[in-house]
C-alpha positions in Angstrom: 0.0 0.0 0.0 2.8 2.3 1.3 4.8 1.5 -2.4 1.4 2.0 -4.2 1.0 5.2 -3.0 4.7 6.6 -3.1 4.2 5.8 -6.7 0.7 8.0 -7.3 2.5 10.9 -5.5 5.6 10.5 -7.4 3.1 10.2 -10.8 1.3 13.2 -9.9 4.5 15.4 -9.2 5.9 14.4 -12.5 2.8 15.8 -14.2 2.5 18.7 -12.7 6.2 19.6 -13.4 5.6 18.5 -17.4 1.8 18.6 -18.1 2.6 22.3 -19.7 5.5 21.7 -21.2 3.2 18.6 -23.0 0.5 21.2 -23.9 3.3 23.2 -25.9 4.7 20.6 -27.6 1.0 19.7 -28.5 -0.3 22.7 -29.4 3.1 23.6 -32.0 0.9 21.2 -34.2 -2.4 23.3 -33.7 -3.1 24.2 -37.0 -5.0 27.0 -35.3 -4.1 30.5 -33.7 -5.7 30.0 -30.5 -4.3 27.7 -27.7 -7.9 27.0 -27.0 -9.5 25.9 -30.1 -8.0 22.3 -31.5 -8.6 22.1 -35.4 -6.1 19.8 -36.7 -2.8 18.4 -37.2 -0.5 20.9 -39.0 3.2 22.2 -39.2 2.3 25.7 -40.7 3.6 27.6 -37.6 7.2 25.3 -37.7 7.4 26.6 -41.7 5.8 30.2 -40.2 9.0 29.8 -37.4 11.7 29.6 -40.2 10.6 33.0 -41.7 10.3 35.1 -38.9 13.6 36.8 -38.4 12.5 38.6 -35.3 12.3 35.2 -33.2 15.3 33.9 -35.1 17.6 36.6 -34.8 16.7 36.7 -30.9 17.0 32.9 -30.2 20.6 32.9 -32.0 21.5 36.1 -29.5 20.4 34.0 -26.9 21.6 30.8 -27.6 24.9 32.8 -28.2 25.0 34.4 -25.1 23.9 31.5 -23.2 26.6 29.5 -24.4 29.8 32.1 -23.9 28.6 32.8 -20.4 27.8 28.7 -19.2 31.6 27.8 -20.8 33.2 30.7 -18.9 31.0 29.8 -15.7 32.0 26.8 -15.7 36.0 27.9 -16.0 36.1 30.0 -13.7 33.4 28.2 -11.1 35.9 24.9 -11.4 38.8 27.7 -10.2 36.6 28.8 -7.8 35.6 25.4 -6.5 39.2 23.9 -6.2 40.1 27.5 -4.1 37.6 26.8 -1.8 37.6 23.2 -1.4 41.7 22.5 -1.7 43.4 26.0 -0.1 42.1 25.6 3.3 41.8 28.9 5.4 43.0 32.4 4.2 42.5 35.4 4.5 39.1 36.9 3.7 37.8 33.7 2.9 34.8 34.0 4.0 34.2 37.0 2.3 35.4 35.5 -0.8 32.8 32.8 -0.4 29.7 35.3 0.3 30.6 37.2 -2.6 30.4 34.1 -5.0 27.0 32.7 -3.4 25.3 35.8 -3.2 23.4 36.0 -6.5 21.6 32.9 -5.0 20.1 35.0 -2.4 19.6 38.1 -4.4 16.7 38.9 -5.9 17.8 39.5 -9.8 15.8 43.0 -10.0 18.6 43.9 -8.0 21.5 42.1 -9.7 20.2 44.0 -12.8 20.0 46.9 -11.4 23.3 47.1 -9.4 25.1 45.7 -12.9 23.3 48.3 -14.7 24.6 51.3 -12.7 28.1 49.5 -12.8 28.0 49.6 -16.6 26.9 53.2 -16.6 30.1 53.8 -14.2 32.2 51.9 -15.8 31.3 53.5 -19.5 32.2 57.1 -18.0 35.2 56.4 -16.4 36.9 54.2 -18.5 34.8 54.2 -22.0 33.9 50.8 -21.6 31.6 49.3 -22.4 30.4 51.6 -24.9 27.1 50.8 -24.7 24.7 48.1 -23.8 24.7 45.0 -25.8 25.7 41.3 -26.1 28.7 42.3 -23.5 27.2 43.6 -20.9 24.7 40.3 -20.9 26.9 38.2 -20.8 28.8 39.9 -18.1 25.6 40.0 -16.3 24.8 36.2 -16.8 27.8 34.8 -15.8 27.6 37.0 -12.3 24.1 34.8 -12.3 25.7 31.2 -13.4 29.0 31.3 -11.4 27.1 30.7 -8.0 25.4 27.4 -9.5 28.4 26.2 -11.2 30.8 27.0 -8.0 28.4 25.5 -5.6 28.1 21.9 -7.8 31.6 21.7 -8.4 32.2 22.3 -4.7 29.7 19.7 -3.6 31.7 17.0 -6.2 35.0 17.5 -4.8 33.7 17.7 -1.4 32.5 13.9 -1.8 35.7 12.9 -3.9 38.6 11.0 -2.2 41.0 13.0 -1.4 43.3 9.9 -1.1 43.6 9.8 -5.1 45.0 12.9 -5.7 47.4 12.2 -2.4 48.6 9.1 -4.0 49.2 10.7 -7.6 51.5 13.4 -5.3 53.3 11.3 -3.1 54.5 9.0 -6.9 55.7 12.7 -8.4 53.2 14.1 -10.3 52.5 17.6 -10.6 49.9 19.0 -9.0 48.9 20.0 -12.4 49.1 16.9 -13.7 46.9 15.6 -10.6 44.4 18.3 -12.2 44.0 17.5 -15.1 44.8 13.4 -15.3 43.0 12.9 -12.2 40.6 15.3 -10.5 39.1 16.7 -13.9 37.9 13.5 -15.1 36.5 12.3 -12.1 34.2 15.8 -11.8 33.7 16.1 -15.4 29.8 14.9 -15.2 29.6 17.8 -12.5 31.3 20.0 -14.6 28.6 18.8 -17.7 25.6 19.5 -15.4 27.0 22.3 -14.5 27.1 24.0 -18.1 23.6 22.7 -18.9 22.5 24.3 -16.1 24.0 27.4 -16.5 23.3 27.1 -19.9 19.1 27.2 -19.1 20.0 29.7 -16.7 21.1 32.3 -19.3 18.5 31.1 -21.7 15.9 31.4 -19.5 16.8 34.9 -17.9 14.8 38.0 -18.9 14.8 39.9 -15.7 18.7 40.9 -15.7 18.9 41.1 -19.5 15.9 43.3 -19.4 18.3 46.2 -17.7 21.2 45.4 -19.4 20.7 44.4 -23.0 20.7 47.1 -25.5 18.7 47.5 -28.9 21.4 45.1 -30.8 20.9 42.2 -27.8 17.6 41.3 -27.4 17.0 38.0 -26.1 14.5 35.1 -27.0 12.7 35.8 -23.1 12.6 39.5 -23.8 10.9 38.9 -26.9 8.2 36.0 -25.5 7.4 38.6 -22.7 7.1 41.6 -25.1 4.4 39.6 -27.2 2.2 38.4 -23.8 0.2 41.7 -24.4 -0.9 40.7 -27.9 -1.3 36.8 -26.7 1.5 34.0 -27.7 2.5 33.3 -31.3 1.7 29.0 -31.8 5.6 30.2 -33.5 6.6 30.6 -30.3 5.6 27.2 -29.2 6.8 25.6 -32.6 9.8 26.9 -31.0 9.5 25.8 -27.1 9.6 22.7 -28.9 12.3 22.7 -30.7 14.3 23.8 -27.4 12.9 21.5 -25.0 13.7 18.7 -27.7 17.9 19.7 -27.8 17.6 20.6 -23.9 16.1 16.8 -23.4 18.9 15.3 -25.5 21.6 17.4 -23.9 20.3 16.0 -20.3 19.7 12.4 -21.4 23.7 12.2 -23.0 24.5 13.8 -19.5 23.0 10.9 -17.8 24.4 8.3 -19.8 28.1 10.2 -19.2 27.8 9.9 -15.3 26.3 6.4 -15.8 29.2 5.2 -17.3 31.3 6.9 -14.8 29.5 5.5 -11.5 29.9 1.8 -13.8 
């Protein structure tokens, strides 16, 4: 009885998490306007999708942005991780640690704010960034990604044996070497989850871009919440669709990466 009904609650959380995302992928193939009103099977809006050069041009930006700011996340949260997790104490390292997790906490009207007025300060005293655009987003999403990648890669090398890379020491190697033969392939599926992650992060954003994109960076988001007021486009579910399709592929080779790793 007990397993029965762990199993109804676990049934009904997964459709409540993916019931919508099913009505979008459904309703790409409306050949109707309205959400509402089923008429038959078409793939009008899919052709409709490739011509639009508005929703194009903005999910390239996006998908561009998204993917500088996960890699560099992930860079430069794996630096951050091993500092934490491998240099013991220093000095202000506490600090250090606040500053990286705070964009958790932080409500992102006020990340974009705060970045925008650093932009504007940073543009009169030094000139740069000129003006708003691609740069400043990214800038402004990988402030938002860094936390999430630090904070998995942290938890991965918090679990790992520290014995390993001890071993690889004590027989010569380089600490480098103990990077990169040892430690690196053993938090890679981290690292991988990591990206994705980051990588739906950035995609996903539109508060933070919304103060920091200019007129030559607007995102996918920014366009979807711009067109809420005049009702959604079925293009723009043709197009949830196609995303939710790569994203699902992405997470499934994830899966079979650290499956292979735990075997």
């Amino acid at each position: 009885m007990r397993f029965r009904w762990s199993n109804c609650v676990l049934f009904f959380g997964y459709l409540f998490l993916y019931f919508p995302l099913i009505c979008i992928v459904v309703y790409s193939f409306n050949e109707s306007r309205f959400v509402a009103h089923w008429t038959g099977f078409s793939l009008k809006w899919y052709k409709a999708l490739v011509s639009n050069s508005i929703i194009l041009r903005a999910t390239f930006t996006s998908v561009k942005i998204a993917s500088l700011s996960a890699t560099i996340s992930v860079i430069l949260g794996t630096i951050t991780a091993i500092i934490i997790t491998r240099f013991g104490r220093f000095n202000g390292k506490t600090i250090f640690v606040g500053a990286i997790t705070a964009p958790l906490v932080m409500p992102e009207v006020v990340i974009g704010l705060s970045l925008l007025l650093m932009f504007v300060g940073m543009e009169k005293i030094f000139g740069w960034p000129i003006r708003s655009g691609m740069t400043t987003v990214t800038i402004a999403h990988i402030t938002l990604t860094l936390s999430y990648v630090t904070m998995l890669v942290q938890a991965r090398l918090h679990d790992m044996d520290k014995a390993i890379e001890e071993a690889a020491l004590d027989l010569g190697a380089s600490p480098l070497k103990v990077f990169f033969v040892i430690t690196l392939p053993i938090i890679s599926p981290t690292i991988i989850l990591g990206w994705l992650l980051a990588f739906a992060l950035s995609l996903d954003d539109v508060v933070i871009a919304s103060f920091v994109a200019g007129p030559g960076a607007t995102t996918l988001p920014m366009i979807v919440f711009s067109s809420l007021r005049f009702g959604i486009s079925p293009e723009i579910n043709a197009l949830a669709t196609i995303l939710i399709t790569a994203l699902s592929i992405g997470v499934i080779i994830s899966a079979i990466l650290i499956y292979k790793k735990k075997i």
